[in-house]
Residue, then its C-alpha position, 0 to 999 in steps of 0.5 A: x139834308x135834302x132840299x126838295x120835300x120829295x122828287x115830285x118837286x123835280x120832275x121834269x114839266x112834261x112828265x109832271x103835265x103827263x102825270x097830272x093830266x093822266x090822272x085828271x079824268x078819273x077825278x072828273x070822274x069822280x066830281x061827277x059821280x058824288x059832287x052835285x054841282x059838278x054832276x050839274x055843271x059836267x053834265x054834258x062833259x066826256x072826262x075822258x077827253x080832258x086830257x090837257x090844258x087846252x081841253x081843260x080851259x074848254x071846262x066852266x069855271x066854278x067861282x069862289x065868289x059865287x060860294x055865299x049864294x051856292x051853299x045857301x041854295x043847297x047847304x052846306x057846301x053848295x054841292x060841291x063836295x063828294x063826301x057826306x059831312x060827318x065823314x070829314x075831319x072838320x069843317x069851317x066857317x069862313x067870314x061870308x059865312x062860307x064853310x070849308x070842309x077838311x078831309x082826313x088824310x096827311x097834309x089835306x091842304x098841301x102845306x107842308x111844302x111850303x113850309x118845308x121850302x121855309x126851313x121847317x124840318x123833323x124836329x122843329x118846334x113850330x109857333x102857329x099865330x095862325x086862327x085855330x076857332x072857326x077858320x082853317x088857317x090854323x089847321x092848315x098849316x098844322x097838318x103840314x107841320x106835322x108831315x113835316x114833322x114838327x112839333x107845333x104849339x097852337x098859339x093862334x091870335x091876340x094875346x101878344x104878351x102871352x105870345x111872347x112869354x110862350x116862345x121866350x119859355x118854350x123857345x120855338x125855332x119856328x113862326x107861322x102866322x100873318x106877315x105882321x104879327x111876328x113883328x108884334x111879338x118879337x117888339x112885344x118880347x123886347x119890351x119885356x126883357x124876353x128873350x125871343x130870340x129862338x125863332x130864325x124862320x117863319x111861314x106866312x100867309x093871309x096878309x100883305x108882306x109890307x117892306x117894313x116888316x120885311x126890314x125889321x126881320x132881315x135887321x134880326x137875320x130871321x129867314x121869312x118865306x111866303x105862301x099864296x092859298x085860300x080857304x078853299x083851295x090850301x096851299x096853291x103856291x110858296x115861295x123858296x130859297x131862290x126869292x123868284x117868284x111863288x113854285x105852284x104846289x104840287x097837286x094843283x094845277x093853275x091856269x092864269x085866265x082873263x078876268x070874267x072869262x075862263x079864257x087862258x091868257x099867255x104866260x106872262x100877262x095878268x089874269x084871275x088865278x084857276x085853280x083845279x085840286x086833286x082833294x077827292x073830299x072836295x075836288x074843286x075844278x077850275x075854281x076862279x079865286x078872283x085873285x090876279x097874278x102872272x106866270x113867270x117864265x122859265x123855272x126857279x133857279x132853287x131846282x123846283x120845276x113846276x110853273x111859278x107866279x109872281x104872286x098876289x097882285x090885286x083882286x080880278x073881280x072888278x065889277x063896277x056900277x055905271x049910271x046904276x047898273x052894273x058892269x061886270x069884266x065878263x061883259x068887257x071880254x064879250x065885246x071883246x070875243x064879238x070883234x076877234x079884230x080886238x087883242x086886248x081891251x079895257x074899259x075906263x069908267x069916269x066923270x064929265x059934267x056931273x054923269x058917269x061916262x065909260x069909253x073902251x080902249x082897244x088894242x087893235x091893228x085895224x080902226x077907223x069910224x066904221x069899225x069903232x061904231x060897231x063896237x059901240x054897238x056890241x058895248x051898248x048890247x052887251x052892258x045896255x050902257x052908251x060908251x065911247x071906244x078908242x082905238x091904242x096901240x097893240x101891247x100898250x094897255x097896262x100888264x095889270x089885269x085891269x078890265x075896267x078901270x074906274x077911275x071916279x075916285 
């Protein structure tokens, strides 16, 4: 029995950078050609000169959470997909409402690696606890399961004793769904005098894997694996064997940038997760999920070469009100590109005699009364909002993410 779902999985970084990045402009290409936001917002964008990670960062960001107002502008997917609607497979209402298309094809959302890192094989009997009314989840991962080869029992949500009664009678050997209902169904099992005890793996996604249930599964010896997706995206990266971190997917290439910007940070510092897919349906590019991770360094010891994230570490849209207006990340990152003197920055929002204050605190080698008034007035341009500026040590601002701090409670 194989390891690896296929070779692309292995391949070395330089020849998958090589074939990712060869292929690239032809999908720019086509974004342009069928895609009306990207044929807005490409327009002045030579495709053949995107031809690796330094000139896809020179690209505009398309954030997911700028969809709501997009698709409302210009129904039903803000013009970012390239294919009429009645040439999909189906089509999604996410809570927003934000609709998600689905194209045909095999595996349209890439979860079937996942899965496959997961245990899942030829044969297996899979319970889907994920939504199947509406929202994509369901069908995401059972079109994986079917390029894996899978059976799969469309379970969906609620229900628990019925849930429960399914797997005693059917016996699936395998659980998709959130983190927490396995839980549900299994306790639910107990308590009927089922037996539950078929299911040994389990898929999840869309939820918090708390310790709790993490112990509650290791105590029934149940093999549970992680994957990090959205509604929008599919499946973007999945946790394996090894336990180190989530392998991005193979057809995606993820950039981690600063919050508010489209900007690269270096490997290892947090940032907004960017994502570029290769689904000619709906060929988002540099979609900003508004997600923070980091990457890992080096390659997962389960032999998958591809970059690895830490995973879901928060959210980066930190826009805050201060004084009644608000204070986006992107202005923060603009003071920050005017003083090229500043690495890092993070403004703290707070309270001092019954008024919102905000001070910037840079990370910087040089300081001193002059330099931090000029900044002060760049942060009074940029937010329209008097704030204080202190000057830190460079590298002693948390690895978190963090832009702005509110910390007003």
């Amino acid at each position: 029995m194989t390891d690896f779902y296929d070779d692309l999985e292995t391949r070395s970084s330089d020849r998958r950078e090589a074939e990712q990045f060869a292929a690239l402009p032809a999908h720019l290409h086509h974004a342009k050609d069928n895609a009306p936001h990207f044929r807005q917002l490409l327009a002045d964008i030579d495709p053949a000169a995107i031809h690796d990670r330094a000139s896809l960062a020179t690209l505009p960001v398309t954030r997911k959470a700028d969809l709501i107002a997009l698709q409302q502008a210009t129904p039903p997917f803000g013009g970012l997909a390239a294919v009429e609607i009645g040439r999909l497979a189906r089509v999604f209402a996410s809570p927003g409402p934000i609709h998600d298309p689905e194209p045909h094809g095999v595996d349209p959302w890439r979860s079937a690696r996942a899965l496959f890192a997961a245990g899942f094989r030829a044969g297996d009997l899979a319970h889907n606890c994920f939504a199947y009314h509406l929202t994509p989840a369901g069908s995401m991962f059972e079109t994986g399961a079917h390029a894996v080869g899978c059976a799969v029992i469309p379970a969906g949500t609620g229900n628990t004793e019925m849930q429960a009664q399914v797997v005693a009678s059917l016996k699936p050997r395998g659980y998709i769904g959130t983190p927490d209902f396995l839980k549900i169904i299994l306790e639910k099992g107990d308590a009927l005098g089922l037996d539950v005890s078929s299911i040994r793996i389990a898929a999840v996604s869309g939820g918090p894997y708390l310790p709790d249930a993490r112990a509650f599964y290791e105590a029934r010896g149940l093999e549970v694996y992680q994957s990090y997706g959205t509604a929008d995206l599919g499946i973007v990266a999945y946790e394996t064997a090894a336990r180190s971190g989530l392998v991005v997917n193979e057809g995606c290439i993820v950039e981690i940038v600063r919050p508010g910007t489209g900007d690269p940070v270096p490997d290892g510092e947090v940032g907004e997760v960017v994502v570029t897919i290769f689904n000619p349906a709906y060929p988002l590019i540099r979609f900003a999920t508004g997600d923070l991770s980091a990457v890992l360094p080096g390659t997962s010891p389960c032999g998958r070469t591809n970059m690895r994230l830490k995973g879901w570490m928060g959210r980066a849209d930190q826009t805050t009100k201060v004084k009644g207006m608000f204070v986006h990340p992107g202005q923060v990152a603009e003071v920050l590109r005017r003083h090229p003197q500043l690495s890092r920055g993070r403004l703290v929002v707070g309270r001092q005699d019954a008024s919102d204050i905000m001070t910037l605190r840079c990370e910087a080698e040089e300081s001193g009364d002059d330099f931090a008034a000029a900044i002060r007035e760049t942060l009074a341009a940029v937010t329209k909002l008097k704030g204080a500026v202190e000057f830190v040590t460079p590298g002693s601002l948390p690895n978190d993410g963090k832009v702005i701090d509110d910390t007003r409670g």
